[in-house]
Structures are given as structure tokens and as C-alpha cells.
matplotlib code that plots the C-alpha trace (Angstrom):
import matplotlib.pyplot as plt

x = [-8.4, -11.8, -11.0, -10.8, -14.4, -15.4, -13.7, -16.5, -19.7, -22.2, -21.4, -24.1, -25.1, -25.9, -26.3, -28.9, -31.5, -30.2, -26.6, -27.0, -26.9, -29.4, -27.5, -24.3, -25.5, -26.7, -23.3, -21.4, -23.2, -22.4, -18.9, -18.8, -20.0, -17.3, -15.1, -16.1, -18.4, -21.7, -23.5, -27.3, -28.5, -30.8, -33.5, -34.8, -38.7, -39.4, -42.8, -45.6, -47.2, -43.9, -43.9, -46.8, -44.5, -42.2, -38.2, -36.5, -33.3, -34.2, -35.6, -31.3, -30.5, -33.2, -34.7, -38.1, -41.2, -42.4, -44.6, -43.2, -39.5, -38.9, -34.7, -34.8, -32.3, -31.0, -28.0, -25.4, -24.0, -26.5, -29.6, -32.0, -34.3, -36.7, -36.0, -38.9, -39.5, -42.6, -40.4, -37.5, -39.8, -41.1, -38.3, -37.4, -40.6, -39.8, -36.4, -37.3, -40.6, -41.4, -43.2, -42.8, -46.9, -46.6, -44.9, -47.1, -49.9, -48.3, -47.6, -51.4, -52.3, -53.2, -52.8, -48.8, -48.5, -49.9, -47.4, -44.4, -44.8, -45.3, -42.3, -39.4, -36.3, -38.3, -38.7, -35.1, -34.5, -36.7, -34.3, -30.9, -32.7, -33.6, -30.0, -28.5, -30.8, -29.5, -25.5, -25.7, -26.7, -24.7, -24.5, -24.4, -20.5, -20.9, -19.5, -21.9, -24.5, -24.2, -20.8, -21.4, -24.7, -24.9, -27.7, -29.2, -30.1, -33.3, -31.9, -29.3, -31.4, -32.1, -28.7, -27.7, -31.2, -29.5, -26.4, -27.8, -30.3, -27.9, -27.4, -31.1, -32.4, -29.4, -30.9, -34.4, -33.9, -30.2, -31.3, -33.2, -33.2, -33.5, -30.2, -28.5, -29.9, -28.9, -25.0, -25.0, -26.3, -23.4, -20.5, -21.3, -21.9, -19.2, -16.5, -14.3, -13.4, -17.2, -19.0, -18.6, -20.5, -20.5, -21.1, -22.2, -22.6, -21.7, -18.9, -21.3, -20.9, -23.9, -23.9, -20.5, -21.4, -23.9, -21.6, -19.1, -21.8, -22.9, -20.0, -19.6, -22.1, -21.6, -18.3, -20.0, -22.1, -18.4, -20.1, -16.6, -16.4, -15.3, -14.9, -16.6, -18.2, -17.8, -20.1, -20.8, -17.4, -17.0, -14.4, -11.4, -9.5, -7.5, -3.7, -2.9, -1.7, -5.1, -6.8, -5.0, -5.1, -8.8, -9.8, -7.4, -10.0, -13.1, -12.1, -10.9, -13.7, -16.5, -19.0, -19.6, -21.4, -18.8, -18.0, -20.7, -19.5, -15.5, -17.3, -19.1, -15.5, -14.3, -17.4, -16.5, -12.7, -13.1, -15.5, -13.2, -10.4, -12.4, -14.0, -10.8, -9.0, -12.0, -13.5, -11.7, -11.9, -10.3, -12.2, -13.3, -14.1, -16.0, -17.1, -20.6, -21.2, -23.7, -27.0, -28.8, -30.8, -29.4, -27.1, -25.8, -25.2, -23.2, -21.1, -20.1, -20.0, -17.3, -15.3, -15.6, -13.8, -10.8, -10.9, -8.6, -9.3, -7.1, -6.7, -8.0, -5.2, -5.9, -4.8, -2.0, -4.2, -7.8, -9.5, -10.8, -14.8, -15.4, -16.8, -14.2]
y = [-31.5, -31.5, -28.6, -26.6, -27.0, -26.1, -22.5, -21.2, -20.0, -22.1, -25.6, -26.4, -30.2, -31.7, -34.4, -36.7, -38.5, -41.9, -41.4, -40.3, -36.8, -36.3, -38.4, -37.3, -33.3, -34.9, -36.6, -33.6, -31.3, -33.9, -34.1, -30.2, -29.9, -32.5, -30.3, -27.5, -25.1, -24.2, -25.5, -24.5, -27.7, -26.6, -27.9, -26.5, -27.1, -27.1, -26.5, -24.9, -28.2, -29.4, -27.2, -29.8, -32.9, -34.2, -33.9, -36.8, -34.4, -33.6, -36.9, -37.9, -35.5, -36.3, -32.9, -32.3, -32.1, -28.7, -27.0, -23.9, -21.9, -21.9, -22.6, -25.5, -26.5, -30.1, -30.6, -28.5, -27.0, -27.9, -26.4, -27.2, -25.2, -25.6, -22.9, -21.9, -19.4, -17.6, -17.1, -15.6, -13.3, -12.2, -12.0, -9.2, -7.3, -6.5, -5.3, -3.3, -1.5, 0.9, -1.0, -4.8, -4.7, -3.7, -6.6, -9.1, -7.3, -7.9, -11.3, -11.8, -11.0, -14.0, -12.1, -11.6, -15.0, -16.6, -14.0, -15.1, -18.7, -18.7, -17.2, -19.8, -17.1, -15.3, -18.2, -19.1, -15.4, -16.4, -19.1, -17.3, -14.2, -16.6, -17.9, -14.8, -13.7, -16.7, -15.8, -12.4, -13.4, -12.4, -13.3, -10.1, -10.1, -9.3, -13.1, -15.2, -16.9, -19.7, -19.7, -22.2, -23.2, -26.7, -26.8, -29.9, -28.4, -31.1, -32.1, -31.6, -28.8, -26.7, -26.5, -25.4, -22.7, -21.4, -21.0, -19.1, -17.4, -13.9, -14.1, -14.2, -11.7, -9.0, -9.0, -8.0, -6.1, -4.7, -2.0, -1.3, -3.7, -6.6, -5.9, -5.0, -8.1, -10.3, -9.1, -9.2, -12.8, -13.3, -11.9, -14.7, -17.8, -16.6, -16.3, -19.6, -18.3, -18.3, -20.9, -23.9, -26.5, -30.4, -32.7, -36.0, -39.3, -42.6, -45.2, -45.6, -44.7, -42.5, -41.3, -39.7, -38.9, -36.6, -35.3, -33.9, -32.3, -30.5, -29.5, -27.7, -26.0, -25.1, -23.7, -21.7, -19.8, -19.3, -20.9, -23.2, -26.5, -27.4, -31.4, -34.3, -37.1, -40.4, -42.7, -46.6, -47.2, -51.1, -52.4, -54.0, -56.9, -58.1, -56.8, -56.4, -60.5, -61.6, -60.0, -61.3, -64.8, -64.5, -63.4, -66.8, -68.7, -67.1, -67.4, -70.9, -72.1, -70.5, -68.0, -67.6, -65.9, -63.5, -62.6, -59.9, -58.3, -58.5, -56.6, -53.8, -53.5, -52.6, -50.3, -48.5, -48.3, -47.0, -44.3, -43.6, -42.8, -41.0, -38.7, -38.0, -37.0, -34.9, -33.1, -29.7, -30.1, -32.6, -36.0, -37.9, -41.4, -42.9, -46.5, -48.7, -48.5, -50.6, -49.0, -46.7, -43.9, -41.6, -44.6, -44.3, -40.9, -41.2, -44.2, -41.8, -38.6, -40.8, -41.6, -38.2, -36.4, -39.4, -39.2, -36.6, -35.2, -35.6, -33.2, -34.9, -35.5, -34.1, -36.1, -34.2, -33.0, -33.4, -30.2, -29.9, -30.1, -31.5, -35.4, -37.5]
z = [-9.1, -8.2, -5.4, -8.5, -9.6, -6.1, -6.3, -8.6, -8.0, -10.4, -12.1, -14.9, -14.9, -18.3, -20.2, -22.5, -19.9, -18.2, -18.3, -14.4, -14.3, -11.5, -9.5, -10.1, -9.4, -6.0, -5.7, -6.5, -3.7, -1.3, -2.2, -2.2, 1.0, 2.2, 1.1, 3.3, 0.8, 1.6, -1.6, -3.2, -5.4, -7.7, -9.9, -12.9, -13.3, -17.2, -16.8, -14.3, -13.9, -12.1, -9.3, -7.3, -8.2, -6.0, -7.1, -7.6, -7.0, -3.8, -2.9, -3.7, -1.2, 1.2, 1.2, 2.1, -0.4, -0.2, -3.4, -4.5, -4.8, -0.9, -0.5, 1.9, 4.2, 4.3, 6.2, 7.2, 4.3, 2.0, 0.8, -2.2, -4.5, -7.5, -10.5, -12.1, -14.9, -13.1, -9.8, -11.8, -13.5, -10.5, -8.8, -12.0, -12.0, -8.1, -9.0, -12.0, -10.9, -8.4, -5.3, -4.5, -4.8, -8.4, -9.1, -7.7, -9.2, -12.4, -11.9, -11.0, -14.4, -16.5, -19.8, -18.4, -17.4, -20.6, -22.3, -20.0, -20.3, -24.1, -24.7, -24.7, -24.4, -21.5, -19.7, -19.6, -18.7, -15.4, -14.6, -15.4, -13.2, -10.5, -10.6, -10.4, -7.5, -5.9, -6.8, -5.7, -1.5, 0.9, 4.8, 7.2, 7.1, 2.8, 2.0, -0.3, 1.3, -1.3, -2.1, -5.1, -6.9, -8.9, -11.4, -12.3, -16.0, -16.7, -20.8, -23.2, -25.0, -21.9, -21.6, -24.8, -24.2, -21.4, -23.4, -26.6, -24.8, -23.7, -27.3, -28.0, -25.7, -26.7, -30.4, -29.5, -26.3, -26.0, -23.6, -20.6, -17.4, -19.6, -21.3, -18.0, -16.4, -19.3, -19.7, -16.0, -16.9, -19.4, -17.0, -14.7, -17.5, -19.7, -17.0, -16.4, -12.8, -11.8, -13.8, -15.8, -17.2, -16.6, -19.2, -17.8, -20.3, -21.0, -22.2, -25.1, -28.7, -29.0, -25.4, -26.5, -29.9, -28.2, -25.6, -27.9, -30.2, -27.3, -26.0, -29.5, -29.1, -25.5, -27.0, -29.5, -26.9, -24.7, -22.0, -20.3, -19.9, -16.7, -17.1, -18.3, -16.5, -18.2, -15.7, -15.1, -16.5, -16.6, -14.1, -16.1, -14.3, -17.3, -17.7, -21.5, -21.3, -19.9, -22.4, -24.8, -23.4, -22.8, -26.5, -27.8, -25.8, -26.9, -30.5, -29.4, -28.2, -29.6, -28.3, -24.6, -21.4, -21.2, -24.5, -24.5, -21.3, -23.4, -25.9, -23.6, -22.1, -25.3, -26.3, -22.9, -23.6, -27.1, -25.7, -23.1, -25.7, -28.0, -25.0, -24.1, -27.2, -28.2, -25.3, -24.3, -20.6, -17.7, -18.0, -14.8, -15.3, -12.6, -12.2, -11.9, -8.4, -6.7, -5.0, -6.3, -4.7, -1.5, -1.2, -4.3, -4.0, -1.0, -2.6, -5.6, -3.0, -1.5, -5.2, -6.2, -2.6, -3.7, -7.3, -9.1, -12.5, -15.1, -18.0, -21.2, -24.3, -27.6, -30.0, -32.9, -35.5, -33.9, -33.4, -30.0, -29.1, -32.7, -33.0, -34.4]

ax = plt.figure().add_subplot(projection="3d")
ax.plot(x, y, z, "-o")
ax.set_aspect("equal")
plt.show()
């Protein structure tokens, strides 16, 4: 059940661009905050130049366009923030030195800065820092402030960044605040009480292709998959007899208007299958729904608080997470 999803603290939203991720992650806060959690949507910005530009996530949620890492509230229940590398980084020099002002001095130094930003694995460390900071708020009576964070993770290979980079950081700095910060890191993305990650895609041969590779890697990292998200799934109105009938006529009569939309049914059908013989986690199948934008999200807000998601079969003899 998707009440389960809602009892951790962060879900990861992933998936190859197009295959509605964005809009699912605004979907899913929605659907969240249905269900009686106070939710954080976040946003990761990949780069500095981002932080000016206005976010199409927020825009879903109908949050208001304001520059910078401010948490914004948008309805009651919901709030929305950018992640940034530079704000988690700062956020780390004022917990690791002396005096807050040290920190922003620091952070005023463009020889730091260039430093920070040119290193890939220390920029993610910004995020995951920013994300814990976020985690870790409490309301005056000690309970969370934000009793579940969704990140909207912006590509397939930010995802599996966030996933090797513990890993990466451990290697080269195993002590000090970094490697306290970065196992505190991996106690909260390794744990399948508090986190898991959502693997949105297609009923698509590639799109699923894709999917299951990275949910191998995911695996490989032991960050847990919490489900997958097969979306736009084709509507099917023939019983196994109308199909059958139908195809006697196609092959019958020749090629027709509706024989490519037989054939996408099939696509999507055989992808279905295959996603859910192969991917180690429940698999929620949710249909093309018409609108698109903050109406949209509400139509698949709505699915999602009905739907119910249903383990996914592993077929004798195929080894789970692996491509078939």
C-alpha cells in the first residue's frame, strides 16, 4: 500500500527525462499530504545558474517563484524547496567551524567556491548535507517538522551520484566531520525504514531497459527500492476474446488506423510484464491521464490516494534487478 511509502522520511524520485517524473513527485506530495503527513517537495538544482530560473516543480505545485533556498509554504501540509550544492556546503561550514560568521566568510571566498563547485562528489555532499539539514527539523514538541521529504532527483545519473557518492567520499576522507556527516548520510539512504527510492518510467522497451539497469545499480550502492512507477499505461478495453477477434480482422482485412495503437498496447503490456518480473520492488501501474500541468497533478494525486501497490512477481529462475 502506498500508506507504506508514506511512513518514511525521504522518497528519491528518478527516472530518464519525459517519462513524467516531475510530475509524478508533484503528484505524490499531493497525495501524501491527502493522507495526513506534512510533506517537503524538493528540487534539486544541478547547477548555480538554476537558482534565478523558475521551477517547473513548483510551478506543479503552485508554489511561489522565489530565487534562492528559502522553504516555502504552499498549502497546508505542503512546503517546497530548491537543493543546491552552495547552500548545503554552507549549511556544513556553519556546523563544523567555530562562529556562523566564519562560515559565511568562507563561503564568500571565490577561490572556495570555484573549489566547491568543481568538485563533482562535494557537490553532491551539499545536497545530501542540505537534505539531512532538512531531515533532522523538529517542531517545539521534538516531532519532525517535515515528517517526509520527496526529492525530485533532476536525471537518472544524479541519482545513481547520490548513491555512490558515501562510497566516494569514505575513500578520500574517512574521518573528521566529513566522515561523520557522510555515514550519518548513509544511515539515513541505506535504511529501508527511512528512505527509498522511486523509479519512475515507461511501458516502453528502452524506458524499461533503462529502469532495470538502474535499479542495479541503485542495488549495488544498498540504496532500497521502494516501488516502481510504470506511467501513461494505455487503457485496454479488449477481454482476451476481443483481442483475439480484433487481430482476425486486422489480419483479415489488411492494415488499419488502429493497428498501431494494437501494437503500442502490446509494447506497453510486454513492458509491463517484463518490469514486473524483473524489478525488486512493488510495481504501480498508473494510466494516461488527460491534462497536464497542476491539473494533471491533481488527476493522478487523486489515482494514486485509490490505487494500491502490488508486490512485483519474480519469475522462477530470473535474478532480481538484472535486465532480462
Amino acid at each position: 500500500m502506498l500508506d507504506a511509502l508514506w511512513e518514511r522520511r525521504a522518497l528519491l524520485v528518478s527516472g530518464k527525462g519525459g517519462v513524467g517524473k516531475t510530475t509524478l513527485a508533484a503528484a505524490l506530495a499531493r497525495a501524501a499530504v491527502a493522507a495526513g503527513k506534512r510533506v517537503l517537495l524538493a528540487e534539486v538544482e544541478v547547477g548555480s545558474d538554476e537558482q534565478d530560473s523558475p521551477s517547473t516543480l513548483g510551478a506543479l505545485v503552485g508554489a511561489p517563484r522565489v530565487s534562492g533556498p528559502q522553504v516555502q509554504d504552499v498549502s497546508p501540509g505542503l512546503s517546497f524547496v530548491r537543493l543546491s550544492a552552495i547552500e548545503g556546503q554552507r549549511l556544513f561550514l556553519r556546523d563544523v567551524l567555530p562562529l556562523r560568521v566564519m562560515a559565511e566568510a568562507a563561503m564568500r571566498t571565490r577561490a572556495l567556491r570555484r573549489f566547491l563547485e568543481a568538485a563533482p562528489a562535494l557537490r553532491e555532499m551539499g545536497v545530501l548535507y542540505q537534505m539531512l539539514h532538512f531531515v533532522h527539523r523538529t517542531r517545539p514538541d521534538g516531532s519532525p517538522l517535515y515528517p517526509l521529504c520527496i526529492l525530485d532527483l533532476p536525471a537518472t545519473g544524479h541519482a545513481l551520484a547520490i548513491a555512490a557518492l558515501p562510497d566516494t567520499l569514505l575513500s578520500v576522507m574517512p574521518g573528521g566531520p566529513v566522515g561523520r556527516s557522510v555515514r550519518e548520510g548513509l544511515a539515513l539512504l541505506r535504511d529501508p525504514r527511512l528512505t527509498g527510492a522511486l523509479l519512475a518510467t515507461l511501458p516502453e522497451p528502452l524506458p524499461v531497459s533503462e529502469t532495470l539497469e538502474l535499479a542495479t545499480a541503485i542495488q549495488r550502492h544498498r540504496i532500497p527500492i521502494a516501488a516502481g512507477v510504470l506511467n501513461r499505461m494505455p487503457d485496454n478495453p479488449f477481454s482476451p476474446d476481443g483481442r483475439a477477434a480484433v487481430k482476425r480482422l486486422l489480419d483479415e482485412h489488411g492494415p488499419h488506423l488502429g493497428q498501431r495503437a494494437m501494437e503500442r498496447l502490446d509494447r506497453a503490456r510486454e513492458a509491463q510484464a517484463r518490469l514486473a518480473g524483473n524489478l525488486p520492488a512493488p510495481l504501480l501501474t498508473v494510466p494516461e491521464l488527460p491534462g497536464s500541468g497542476p491539473e494533471l497533478v491533481e488527476r493522478l494525486a487523486t489515482y494514486l490516494t485509490r490505487s494500491t501497490v502490488h508486490p512485483a512477481a519474480t519469475p522462477q529462475g530470473a535474478r532480481a534487478g538484472v535486465p532480462s
